[in-house]
C-alpha positions in Angstrom: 20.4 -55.2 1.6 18.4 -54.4 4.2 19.3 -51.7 6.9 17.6 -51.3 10.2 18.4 -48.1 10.7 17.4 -47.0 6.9 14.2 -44.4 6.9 11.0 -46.3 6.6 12.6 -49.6 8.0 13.5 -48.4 11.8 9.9 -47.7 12.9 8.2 -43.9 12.7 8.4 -42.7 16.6 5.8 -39.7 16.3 6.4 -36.8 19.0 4.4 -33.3 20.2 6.6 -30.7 21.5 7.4 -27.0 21.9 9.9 -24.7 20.4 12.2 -23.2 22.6 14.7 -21.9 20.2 15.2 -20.6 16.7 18.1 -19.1 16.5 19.5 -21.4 14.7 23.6 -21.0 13.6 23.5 -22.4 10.4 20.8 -20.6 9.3 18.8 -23.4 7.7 15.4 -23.1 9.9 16.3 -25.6 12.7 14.4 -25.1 15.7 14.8 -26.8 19.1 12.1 -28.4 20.7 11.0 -30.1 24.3 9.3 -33.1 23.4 6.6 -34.5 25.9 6.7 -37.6 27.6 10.4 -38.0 26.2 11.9 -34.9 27.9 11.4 -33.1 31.1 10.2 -30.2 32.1 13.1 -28.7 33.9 15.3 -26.6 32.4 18.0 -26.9 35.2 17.9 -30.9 34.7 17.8 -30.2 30.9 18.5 -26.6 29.5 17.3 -25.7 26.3 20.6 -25.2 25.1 21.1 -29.4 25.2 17.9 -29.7 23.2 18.8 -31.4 19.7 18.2 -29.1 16.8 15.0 -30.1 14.5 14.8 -29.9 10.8 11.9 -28.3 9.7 9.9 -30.2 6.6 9.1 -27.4 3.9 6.1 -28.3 1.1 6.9 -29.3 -2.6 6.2 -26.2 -3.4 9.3 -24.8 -2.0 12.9 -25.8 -3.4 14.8 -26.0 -0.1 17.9 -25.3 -2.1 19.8 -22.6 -3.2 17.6 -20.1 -1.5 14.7 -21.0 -4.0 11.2 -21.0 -2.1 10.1 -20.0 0.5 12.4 -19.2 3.7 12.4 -22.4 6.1 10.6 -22.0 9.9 8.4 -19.5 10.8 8.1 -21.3 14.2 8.5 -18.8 17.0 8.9 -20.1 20.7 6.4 -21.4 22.3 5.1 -22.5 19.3 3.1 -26.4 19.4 4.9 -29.0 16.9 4.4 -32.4 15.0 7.1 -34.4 14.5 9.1 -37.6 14.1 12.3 -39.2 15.0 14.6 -39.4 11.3 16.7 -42.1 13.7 13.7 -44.1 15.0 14.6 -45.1 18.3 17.7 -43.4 18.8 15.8 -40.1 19.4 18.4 -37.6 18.3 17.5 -36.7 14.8 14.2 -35.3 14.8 12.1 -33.9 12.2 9.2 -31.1 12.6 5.9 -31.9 9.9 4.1 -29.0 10.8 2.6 -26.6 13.6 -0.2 -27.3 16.0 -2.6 -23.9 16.6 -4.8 -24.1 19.6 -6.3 -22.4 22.5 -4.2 -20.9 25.0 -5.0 -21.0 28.3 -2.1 -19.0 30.5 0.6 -16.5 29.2 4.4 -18.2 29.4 6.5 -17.9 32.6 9.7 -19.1 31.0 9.7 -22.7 32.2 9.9 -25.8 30.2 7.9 -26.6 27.0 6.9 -22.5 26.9 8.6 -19.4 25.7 11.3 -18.9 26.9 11.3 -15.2 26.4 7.8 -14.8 27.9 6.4 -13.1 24.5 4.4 -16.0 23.5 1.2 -16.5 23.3 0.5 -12.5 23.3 -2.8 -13.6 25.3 -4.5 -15.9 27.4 -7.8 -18.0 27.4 -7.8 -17.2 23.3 -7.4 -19.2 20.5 -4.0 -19.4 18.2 -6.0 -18.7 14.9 -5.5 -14.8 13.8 -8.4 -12.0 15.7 -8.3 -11.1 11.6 -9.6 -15.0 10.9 -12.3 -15.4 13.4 -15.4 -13.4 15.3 -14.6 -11.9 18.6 -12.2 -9.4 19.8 -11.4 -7.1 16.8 -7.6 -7.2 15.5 -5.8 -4.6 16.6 -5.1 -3.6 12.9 -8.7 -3.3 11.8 -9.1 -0.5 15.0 -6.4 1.7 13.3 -7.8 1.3 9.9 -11.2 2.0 11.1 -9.7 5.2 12.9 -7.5 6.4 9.9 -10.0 6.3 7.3 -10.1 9.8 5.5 -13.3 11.2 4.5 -14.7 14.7 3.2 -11.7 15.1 1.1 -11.8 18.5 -0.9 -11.6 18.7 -4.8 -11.1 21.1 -7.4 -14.3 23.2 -8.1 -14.5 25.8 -10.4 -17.0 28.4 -8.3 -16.8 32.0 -8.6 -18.8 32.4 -5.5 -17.7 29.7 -3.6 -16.1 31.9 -0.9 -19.1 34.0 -0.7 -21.4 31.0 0.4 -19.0 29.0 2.7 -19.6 26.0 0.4 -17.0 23.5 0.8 -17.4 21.9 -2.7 -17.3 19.0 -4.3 -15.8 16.0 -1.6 -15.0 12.3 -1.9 -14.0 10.1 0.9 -12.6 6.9 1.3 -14.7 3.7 1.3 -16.1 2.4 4.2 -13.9 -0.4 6.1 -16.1 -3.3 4.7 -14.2 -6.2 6.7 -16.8 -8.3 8.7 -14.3 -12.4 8.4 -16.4 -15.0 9.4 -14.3 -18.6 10.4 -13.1 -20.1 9.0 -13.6 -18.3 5.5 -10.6 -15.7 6.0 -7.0 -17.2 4.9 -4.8 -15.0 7.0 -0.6 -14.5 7.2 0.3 -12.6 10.3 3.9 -11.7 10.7 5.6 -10.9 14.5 6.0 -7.1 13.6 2.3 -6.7 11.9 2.7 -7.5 8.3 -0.2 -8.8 7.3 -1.8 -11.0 4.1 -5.6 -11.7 3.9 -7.2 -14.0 1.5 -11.0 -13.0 2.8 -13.8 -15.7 1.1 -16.0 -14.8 3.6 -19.8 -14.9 2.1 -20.9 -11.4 0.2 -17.4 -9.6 2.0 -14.7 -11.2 0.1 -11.7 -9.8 -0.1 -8.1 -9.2 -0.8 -5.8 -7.4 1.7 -1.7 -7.1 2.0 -0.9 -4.5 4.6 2.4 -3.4 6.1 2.6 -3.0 10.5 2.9 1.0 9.4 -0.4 1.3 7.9 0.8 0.7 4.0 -2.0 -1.1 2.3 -3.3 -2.4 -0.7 -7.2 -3.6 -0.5 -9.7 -5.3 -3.0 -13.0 -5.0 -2.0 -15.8 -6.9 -2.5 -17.2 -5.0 -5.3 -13.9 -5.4 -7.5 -13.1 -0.9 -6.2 -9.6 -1.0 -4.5 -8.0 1.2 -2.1 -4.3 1.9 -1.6 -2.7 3.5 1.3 0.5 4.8 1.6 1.9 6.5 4.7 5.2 7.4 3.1 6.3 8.4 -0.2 5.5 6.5 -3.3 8.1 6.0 -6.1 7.1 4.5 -9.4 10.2 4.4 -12.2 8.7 2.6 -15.6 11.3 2.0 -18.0 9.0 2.5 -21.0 5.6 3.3 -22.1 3.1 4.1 -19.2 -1.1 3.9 -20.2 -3.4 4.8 -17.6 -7.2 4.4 -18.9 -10.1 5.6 -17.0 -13.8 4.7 -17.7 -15.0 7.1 -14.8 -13.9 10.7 -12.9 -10.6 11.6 -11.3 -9.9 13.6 -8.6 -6.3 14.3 -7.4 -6.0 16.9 -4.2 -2.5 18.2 -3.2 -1.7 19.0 0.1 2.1 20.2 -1.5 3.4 21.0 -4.6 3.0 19.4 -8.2 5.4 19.4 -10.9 5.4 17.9 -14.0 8.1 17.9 -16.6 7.8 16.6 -20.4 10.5 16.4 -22.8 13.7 16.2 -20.5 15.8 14.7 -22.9 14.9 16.8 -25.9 13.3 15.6 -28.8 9.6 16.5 -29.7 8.0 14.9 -27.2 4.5 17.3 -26.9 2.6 17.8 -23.7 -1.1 17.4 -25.1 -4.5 18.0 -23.3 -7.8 17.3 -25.7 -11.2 18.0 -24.1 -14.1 16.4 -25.8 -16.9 18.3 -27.7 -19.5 19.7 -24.6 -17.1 19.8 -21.8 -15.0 22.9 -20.4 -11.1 23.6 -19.5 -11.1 25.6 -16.0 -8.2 26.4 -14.4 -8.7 29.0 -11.1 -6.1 30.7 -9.0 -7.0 31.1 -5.1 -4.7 33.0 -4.4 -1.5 33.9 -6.6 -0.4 34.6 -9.7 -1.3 32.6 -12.8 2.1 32.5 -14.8 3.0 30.9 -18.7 6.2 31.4 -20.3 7.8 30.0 -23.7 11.6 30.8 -23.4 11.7 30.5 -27.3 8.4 29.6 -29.1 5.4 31.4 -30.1 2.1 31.7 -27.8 -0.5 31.0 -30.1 -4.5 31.1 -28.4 -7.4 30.4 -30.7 -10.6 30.7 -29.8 -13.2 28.9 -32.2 -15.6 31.5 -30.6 -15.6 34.9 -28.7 -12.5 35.9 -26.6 -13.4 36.9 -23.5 -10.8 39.1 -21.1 -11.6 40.7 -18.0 -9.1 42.4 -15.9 -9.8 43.2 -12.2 -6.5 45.9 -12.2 -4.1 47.4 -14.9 -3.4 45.8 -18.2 0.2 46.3 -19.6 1.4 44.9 -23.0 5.0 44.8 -24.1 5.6 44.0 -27.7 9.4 44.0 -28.9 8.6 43.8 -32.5 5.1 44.9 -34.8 2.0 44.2 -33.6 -1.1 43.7 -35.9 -4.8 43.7 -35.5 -7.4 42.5 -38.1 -10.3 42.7 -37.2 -13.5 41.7 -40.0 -16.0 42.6 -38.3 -16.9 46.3 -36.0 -14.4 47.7 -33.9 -15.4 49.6 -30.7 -13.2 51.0 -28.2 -14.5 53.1 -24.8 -12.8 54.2 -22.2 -13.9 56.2 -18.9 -11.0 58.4 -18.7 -8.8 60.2 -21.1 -6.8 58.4 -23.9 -2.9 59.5 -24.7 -1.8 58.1 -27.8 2.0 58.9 -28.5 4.4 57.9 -31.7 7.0 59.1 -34.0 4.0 59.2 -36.7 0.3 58.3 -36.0 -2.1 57.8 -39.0 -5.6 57.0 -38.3 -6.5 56.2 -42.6 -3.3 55.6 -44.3 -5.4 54.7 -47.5 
């Protein structure tokens, strides 16, 4: 049977309004809005608080249920809404379809159909659309990148005479901030504290960009190269096998210390370095001591080639048991000063 008052049979009444309200008790994303031409400005004639609470629609891609989805109402006050009536003429139940961006022309004072709490729109005589989305005044966020970007960043160089010649070595600095959006090509999400999400199909520029309000970010550039950022500390935990494959250079530069420790469980889990054929191990000590200990094992250093040693003081070797030199070749041993020699028997040709 038939029913008037059945969705779809009582008539769609379609409404603009503004959020006032968001707080909502029940936690399910109802907003309240001031709807034009249906109520009035005046908040002392009609306080927000007597406002009816609107439903917010959510997309098919979200659940609504259960807390699967995504979280209902990101409208803020002062936000512009589409909506209907669920009750038709009745006017008590209505229903909000979506959010209308647009160009603001004066900051809120508080009063009816504006923000209450005077924080919305953040300016005036600008459009709603993200600074990040369109040309003109550059995002506040794209400043502070701009400024933080690190460059001349010292590496490792093996250079005997690097001190000598004030050379600062070999450097590397961070990419360039390539961001130039062009509307309406960048997809942006902008969050109230500065998170930030950008989806950047902007011709020859395009990008990929999450970034936290503290500076946090992860960036893929238009070449395919990315860039992380992290103003904290970073904690990875992999609960099994970790393979890290790279086709070109590495640099890593420590402002602190680095530790790394293999086999802390026990086992025979080896800590292995292999150079290639034509390339060099270097391994250089500003300033310090240069220290490797086994607590139990052997020491064992082959050298395919010569041995070189060079020490710039005194040399002192402490052997607890025999030692043993072969040696198949000549044997030459010079000395500046004098040579003591002393043991319970010394015997220069035993055979």
């Amino acid at each position: 049977m038939d029913n008037e008052n059945f969705l779809g049979y009582n008539g769609f009444i379609w409404f603009v309004g503004v959020v006032e309200d968001r707080l909502d008790p029940l936690e399910t994303g109802r907003v309240k809005v001031r709807i034009l031409g249906h109520h009035d400005k005046s908040k002392t004639i009609l306080p927000t608080d007597d406002l009816p609470w609107a439903q917010c629609l959510l997309p098919t891609t979200s659940a609504g249920i259960s807390g699967i989805g995504t979280s209902p109402s990101k409208c803020v006050e002062g936000s512009w809404v589409l909506g209907y009536f669920k009750d038709g003429s009745r006017k008590q139940d209505p229903l909000i379809l979506g959010t209308l961006p647009g160009y603001s022309s004066e900051l809120s004072t508080g009063q009816g159909f504006q923000d209450p709490n005077q924080l919305y729109p953040t300016a005036a005589n600008e459009s709603d659309v993200s600074r990040l989305a369109r040309a003109g005044t550059e995002h506040t966020s794209l400043t502070s990148r701009k400024a933080a970007r690190k460059t001349s960043i010292t590496t490792a160089d093996f250079d005997p005479i690097e001190s000598a010649t004030g050379d600062a070595g070999d450097m590397w600095s961070q990419p360039a901030i390539s961001a130039a959006p062009q509307y309406p090509f960048n997809t942006v999400t902008e969050t109230e504290s500065g998170h930030i999400i950008e989806l950047d199909d902007t011709p020859a520029k395009e990008r990929i960009h999450v970034r936290h309000r503290i500076g946090t970010a992860i960036e893929m550039l238009e070449d395919g190269s990315r860039v992380d950022i992290i103003e904290k500390d970073h904690y990875t935990l992999t609960a099994n096998d970790n393979k890290v494959y790279i086709q070109g250079d590495s640099d890593v530069t420590i402002d602190g210390r680095h530790k790394i420790y293999v086999n802390k469980n026990g086992g025979s889990n080896d800590y292995t370095i292999q150079v290639g054929a034509g390339a060099n191990v270097n391994i250089q000590v500003d300033s310090g001591d240069c220290n490797i200990h086994t607590r139990t094992g052997k020491m064992n250093l082959i050298a395919g080639d010569d041995f070189n040693l060079k020490v710039g003081g005194n040399m002192k070797v402490e052997v607890d048991g025999y030692k043993t030199e072969t040696v198949n070749g000549f044997s030459t041993f010079t000395t500046i000063g004098p040579v003591i020699m002393t043991g319970f028997t010394i015997d220069f040709n035993p055979f």
